[in-house]
C-alpha positions as YAML, in Angstrom:
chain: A
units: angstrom
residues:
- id: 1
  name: UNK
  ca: [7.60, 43.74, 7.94]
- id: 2
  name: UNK
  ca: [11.04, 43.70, 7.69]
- id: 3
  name: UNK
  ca: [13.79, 44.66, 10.55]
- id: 4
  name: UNK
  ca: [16.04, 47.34, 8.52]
- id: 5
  name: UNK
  ca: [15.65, 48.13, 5.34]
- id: 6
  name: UNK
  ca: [18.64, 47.89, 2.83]
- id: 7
  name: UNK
  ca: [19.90, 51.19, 1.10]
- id: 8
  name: UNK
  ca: [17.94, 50.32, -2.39]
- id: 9
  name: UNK
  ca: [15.26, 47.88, -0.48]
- id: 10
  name: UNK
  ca: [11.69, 49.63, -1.13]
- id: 11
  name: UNK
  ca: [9.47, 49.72, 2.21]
- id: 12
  name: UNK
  ca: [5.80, 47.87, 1.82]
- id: 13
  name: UNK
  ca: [2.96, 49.90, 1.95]
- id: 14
  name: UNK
  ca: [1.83, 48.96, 5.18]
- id: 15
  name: UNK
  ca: [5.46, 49.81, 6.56]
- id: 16
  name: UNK
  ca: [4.96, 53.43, 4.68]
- id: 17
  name: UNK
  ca: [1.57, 53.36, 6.01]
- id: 18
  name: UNK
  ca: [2.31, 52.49, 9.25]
- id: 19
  name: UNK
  ca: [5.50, 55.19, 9.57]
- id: 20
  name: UNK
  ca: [2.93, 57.92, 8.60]
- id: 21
  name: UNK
  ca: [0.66, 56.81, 11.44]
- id: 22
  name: UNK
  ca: [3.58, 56.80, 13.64]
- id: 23
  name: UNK
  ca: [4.51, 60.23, 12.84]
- id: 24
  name: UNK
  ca: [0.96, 62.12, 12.65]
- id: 25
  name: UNK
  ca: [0.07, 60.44, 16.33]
- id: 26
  name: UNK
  ca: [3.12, 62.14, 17.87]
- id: 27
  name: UNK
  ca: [2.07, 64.75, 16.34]
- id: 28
  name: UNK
  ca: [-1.49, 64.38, 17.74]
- id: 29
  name: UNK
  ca: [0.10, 64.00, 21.25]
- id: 30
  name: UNK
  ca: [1.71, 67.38, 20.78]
- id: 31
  name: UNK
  ca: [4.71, 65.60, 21.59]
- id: 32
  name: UNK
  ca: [8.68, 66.21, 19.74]
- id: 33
  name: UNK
  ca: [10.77, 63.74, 19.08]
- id: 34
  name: UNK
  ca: [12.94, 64.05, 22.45]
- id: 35
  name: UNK
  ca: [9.41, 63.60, 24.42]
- id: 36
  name: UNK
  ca: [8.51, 61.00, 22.92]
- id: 37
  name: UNK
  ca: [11.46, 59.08, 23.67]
- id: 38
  name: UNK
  ca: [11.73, 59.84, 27.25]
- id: 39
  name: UNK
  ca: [7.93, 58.91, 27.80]
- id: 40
  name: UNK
  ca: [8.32, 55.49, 25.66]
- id: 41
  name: UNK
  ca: [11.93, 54.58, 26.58]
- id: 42
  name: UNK
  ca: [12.96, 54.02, 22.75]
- id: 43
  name: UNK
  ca: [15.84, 55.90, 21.55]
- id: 44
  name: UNK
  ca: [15.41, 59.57, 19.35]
- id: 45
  name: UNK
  ca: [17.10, 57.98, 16.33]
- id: 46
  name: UNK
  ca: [14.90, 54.82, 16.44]
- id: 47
  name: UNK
  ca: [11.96, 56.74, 16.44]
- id: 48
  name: UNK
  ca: [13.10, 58.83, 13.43]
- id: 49
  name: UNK
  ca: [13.83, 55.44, 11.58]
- id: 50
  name: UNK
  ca: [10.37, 54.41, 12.37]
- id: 51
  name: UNK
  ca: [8.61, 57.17, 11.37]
- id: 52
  name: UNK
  ca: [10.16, 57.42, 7.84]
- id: 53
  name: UNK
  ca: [9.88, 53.76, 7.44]
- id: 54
  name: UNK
  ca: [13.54, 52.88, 7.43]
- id: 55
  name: UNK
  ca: [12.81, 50.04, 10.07]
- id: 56
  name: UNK
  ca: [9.73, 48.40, 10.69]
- id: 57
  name: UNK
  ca: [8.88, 48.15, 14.52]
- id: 58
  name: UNK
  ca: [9.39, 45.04, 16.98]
- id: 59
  name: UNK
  ca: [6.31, 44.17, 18.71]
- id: 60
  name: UNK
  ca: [7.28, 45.09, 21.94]
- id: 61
  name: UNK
  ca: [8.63, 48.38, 20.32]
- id: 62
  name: UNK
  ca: [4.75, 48.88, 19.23]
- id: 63
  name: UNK
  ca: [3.92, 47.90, 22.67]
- id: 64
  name: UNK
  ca: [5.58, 50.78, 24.23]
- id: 65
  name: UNK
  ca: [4.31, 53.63, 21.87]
- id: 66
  name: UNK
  ca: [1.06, 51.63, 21.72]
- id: 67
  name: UNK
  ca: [1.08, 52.36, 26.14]
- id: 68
  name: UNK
  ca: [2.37, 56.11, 25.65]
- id: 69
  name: UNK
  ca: [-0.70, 56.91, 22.83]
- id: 70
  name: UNK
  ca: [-3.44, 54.84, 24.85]
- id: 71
  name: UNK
  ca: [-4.63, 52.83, 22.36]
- id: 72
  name: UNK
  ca: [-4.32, 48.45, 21.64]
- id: 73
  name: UNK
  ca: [-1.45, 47.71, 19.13]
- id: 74
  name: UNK
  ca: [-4.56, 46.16, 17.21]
- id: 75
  name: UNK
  ca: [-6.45, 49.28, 16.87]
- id: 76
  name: UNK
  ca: [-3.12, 51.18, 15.89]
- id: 77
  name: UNK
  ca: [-2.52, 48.23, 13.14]
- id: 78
  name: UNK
  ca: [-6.26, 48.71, 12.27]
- id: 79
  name: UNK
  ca: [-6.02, 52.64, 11.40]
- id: 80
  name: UNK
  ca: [-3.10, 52.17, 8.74]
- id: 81
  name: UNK
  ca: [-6.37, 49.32, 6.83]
- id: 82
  name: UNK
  ca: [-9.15, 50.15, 5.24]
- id: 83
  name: UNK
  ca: [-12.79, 49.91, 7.54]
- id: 84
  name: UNK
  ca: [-12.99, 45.96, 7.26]
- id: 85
  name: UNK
  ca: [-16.50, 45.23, 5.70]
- id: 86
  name: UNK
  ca: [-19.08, 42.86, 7.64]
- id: 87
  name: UNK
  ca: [-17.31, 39.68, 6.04]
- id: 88
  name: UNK
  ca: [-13.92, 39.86, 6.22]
- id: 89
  name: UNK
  ca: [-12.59, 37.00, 4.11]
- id: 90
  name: UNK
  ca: [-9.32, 35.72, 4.79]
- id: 91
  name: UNK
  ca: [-7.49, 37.05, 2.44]
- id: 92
  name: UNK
  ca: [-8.52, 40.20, 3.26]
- id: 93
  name: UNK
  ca: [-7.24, 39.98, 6.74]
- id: 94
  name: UNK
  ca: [-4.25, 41.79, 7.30]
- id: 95
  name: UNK
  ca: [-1.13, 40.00, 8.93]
- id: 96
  name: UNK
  ca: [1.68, 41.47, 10.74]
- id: 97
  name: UNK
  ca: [5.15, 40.05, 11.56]
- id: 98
  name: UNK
  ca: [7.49, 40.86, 14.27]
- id: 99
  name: UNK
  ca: [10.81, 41.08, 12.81]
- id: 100
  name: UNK
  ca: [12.11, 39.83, 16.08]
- id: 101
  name: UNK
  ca: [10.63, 37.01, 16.90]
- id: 102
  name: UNK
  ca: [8.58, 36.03, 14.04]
- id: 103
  name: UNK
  ca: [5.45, 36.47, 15.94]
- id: 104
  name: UNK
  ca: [2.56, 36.40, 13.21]
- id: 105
  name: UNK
  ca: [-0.63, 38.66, 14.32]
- id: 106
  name: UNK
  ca: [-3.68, 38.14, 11.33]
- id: 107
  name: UNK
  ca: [-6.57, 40.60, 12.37]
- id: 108
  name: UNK
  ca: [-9.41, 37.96, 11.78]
- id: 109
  name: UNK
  ca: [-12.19, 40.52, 12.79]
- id: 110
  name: UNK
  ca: [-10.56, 43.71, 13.00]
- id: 111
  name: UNK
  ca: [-11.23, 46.55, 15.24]
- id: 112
  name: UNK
  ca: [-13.91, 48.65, 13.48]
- id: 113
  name: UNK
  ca: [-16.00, 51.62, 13.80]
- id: 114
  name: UNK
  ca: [-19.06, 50.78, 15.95]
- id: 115
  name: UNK
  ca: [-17.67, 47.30, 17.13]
- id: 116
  name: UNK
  ca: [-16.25, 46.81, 20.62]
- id: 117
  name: UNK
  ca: [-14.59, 43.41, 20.13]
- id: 118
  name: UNK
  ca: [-12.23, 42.19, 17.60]
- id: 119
  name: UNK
  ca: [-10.65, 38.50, 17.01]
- id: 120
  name: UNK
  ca: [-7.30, 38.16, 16.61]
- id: 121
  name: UNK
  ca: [-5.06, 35.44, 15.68]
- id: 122
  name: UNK
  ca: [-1.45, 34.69, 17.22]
- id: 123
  name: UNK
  ca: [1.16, 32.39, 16.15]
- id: 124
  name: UNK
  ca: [4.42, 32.32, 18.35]
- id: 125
  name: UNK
  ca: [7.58, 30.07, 16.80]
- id: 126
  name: UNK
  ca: [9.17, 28.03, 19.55]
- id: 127
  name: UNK
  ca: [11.69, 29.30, 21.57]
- id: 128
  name: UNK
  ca: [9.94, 33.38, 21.17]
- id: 129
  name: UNK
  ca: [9.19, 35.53, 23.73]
- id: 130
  name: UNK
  ca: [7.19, 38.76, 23.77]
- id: 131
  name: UNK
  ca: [6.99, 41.09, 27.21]
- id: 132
  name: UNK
  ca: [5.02, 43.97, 27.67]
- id: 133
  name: UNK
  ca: [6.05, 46.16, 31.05]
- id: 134
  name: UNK
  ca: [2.44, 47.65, 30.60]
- id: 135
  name: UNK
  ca: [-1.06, 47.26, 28.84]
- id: 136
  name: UNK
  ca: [-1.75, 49.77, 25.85]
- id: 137
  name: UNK
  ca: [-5.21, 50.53, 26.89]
- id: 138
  name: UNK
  ca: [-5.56, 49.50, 31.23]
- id: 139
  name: UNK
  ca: [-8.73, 47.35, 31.71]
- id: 140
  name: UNK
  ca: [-8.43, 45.53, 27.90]
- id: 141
  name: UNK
  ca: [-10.31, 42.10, 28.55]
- id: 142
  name: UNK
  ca: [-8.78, 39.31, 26.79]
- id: 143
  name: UNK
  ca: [-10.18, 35.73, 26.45]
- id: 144
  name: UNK
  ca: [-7.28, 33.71, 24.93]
- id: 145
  name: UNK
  ca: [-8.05, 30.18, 23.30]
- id: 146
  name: UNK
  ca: [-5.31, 28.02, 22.77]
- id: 147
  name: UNK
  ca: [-5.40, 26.29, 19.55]
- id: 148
  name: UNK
  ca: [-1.77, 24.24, 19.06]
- id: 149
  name: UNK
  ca: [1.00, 24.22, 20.40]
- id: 150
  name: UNK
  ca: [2.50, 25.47, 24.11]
- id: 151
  name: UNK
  ca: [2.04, 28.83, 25.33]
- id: 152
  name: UNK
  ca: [3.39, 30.26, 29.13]
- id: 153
  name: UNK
  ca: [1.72, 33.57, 29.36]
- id: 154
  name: UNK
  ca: [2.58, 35.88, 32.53]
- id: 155
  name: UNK
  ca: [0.13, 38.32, 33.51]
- id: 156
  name: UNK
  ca: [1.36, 40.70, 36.68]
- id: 157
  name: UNK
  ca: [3.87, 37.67, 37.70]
- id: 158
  name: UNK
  ca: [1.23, 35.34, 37.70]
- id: 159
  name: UNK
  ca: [2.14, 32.09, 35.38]
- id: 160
  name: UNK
  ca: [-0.17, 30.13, 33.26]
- id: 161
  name: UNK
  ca: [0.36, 27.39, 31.29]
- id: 162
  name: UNK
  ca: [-1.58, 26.91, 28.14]
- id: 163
  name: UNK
  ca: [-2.44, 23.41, 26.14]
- id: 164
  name: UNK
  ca: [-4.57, 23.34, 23.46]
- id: 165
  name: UNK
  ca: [-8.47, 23.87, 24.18]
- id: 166
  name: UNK
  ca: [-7.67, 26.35, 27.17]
- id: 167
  name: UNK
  ca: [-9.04, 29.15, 27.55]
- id: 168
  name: UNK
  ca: [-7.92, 32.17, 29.85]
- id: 169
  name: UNK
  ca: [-10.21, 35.00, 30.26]
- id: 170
  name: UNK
  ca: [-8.27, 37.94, 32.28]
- id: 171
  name: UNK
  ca: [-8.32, 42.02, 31.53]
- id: 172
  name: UNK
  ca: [-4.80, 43.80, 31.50]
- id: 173
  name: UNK
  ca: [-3.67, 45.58, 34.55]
- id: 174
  name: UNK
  ca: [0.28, 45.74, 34.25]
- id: 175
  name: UNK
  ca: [3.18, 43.54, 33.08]
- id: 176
  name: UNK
  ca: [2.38, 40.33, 30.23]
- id: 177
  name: UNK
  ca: [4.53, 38.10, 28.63]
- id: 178
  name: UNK
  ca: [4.16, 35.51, 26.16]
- id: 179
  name: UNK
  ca: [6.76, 32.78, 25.83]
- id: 180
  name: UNK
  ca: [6.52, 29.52, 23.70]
- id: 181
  name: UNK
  ca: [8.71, 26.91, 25.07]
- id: 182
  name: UNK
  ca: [7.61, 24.73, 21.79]
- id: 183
  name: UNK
  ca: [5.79, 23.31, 19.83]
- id: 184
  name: UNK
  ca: [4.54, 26.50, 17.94]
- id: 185
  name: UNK
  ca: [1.99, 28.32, 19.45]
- id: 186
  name: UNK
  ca: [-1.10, 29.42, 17.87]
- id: 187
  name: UNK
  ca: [-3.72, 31.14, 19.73]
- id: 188
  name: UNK
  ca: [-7.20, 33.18, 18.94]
- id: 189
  name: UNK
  ca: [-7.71, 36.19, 21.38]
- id: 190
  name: UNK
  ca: [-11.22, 38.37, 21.52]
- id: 191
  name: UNK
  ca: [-10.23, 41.67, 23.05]
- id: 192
  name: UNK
  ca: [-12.92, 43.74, 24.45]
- id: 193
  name: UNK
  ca: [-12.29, 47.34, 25.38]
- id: 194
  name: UNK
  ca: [-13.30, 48.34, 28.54]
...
């Protein structure tokens, strides 16, 4: 996804798709633009621009509308695909980018109808940082596997350092952040919902 879109720069169709999701869960919520803003913290005209795709949103920016609509930014990202079938081959796999911070997100095993789980891998460049001020979903269980690279994640001010072949099992409760002080950081995460 890209961070602003150029006057004559045509938006993908996951950022068109992903707009219109935007737009009908507000709607959903019963909530206006000006609502929405105060209850999320992001701006009136940002939201606008995001819901008729002329930006694409920043992961934490997903984060926060994610925590407002009560729902995992990977079950938000899975309602713009199609229902995964039960092999979901890699190139079928749909990957996300932060135009941030160049976080990469592929949806290995997606979030599905009937499934509680889903596998999802992370890739973090060096030097990134991603914070959260509050789970999407309170209660999410996460069991983190460290593949390469460094990872410091921060779960309600509590540090962790993560080498490759770690594991960290925790379930959300408030505050994360993910920061790769280098090399790259790539990471598979099984979410459960509570």
């Amino acid at each position: 996804m890209r961070d602003a879109l150029a006057p004559d720069s045509p938006a993908s169709a996951i950022d068109l798709r992903l707009a219109a999701r935007l737009a009908s869960l507000r709607q959903e919520h019963g909530l206006s633009l000006d609502a929405l803003a105060a209850a999320s913290g992001i701006s009136r005209a940002t939201l606008s621009r995001l819901e008729r795709a002329e930006t694409s949103p920043t992961a934490s920016l997903l984060g926060r509308l994610c925590t407002v609509y009560g729902r995992p930014m990977s079950r938000l990202l899975a309602e713009i695909e199609a229902d995964p079938g039960q092999v979901v081959r890699h190139d079928d796999q749909a990957v996300w980018v932060d135009p941030e911070t160049g976080f990469r997100r592929r949806g290995v095993s997606p979030p599905a109808r009937g499934f509680a789980a889903e596998l999802v891998l992370g890739t973090l460049p060096e030097g990134a940082t991603i914070a959260y001020a509050a789970p999407p979903v309170g209660g999410l269980e996460h069991h983190l596997w460290m593949l390469e690279g460094r990872l410091d994640l921060t779960l309600d001010g509590v540090a962790h350092a993560l080498s490759p072949g770690d594991c960290l099992r925790y379930q959300l409760a408030g505050a994360s952040r993910f920061s790769c002080p280098g090399p790259e950081a790539r990471y598979l995460i099984a979410i459960c919902r509570p």
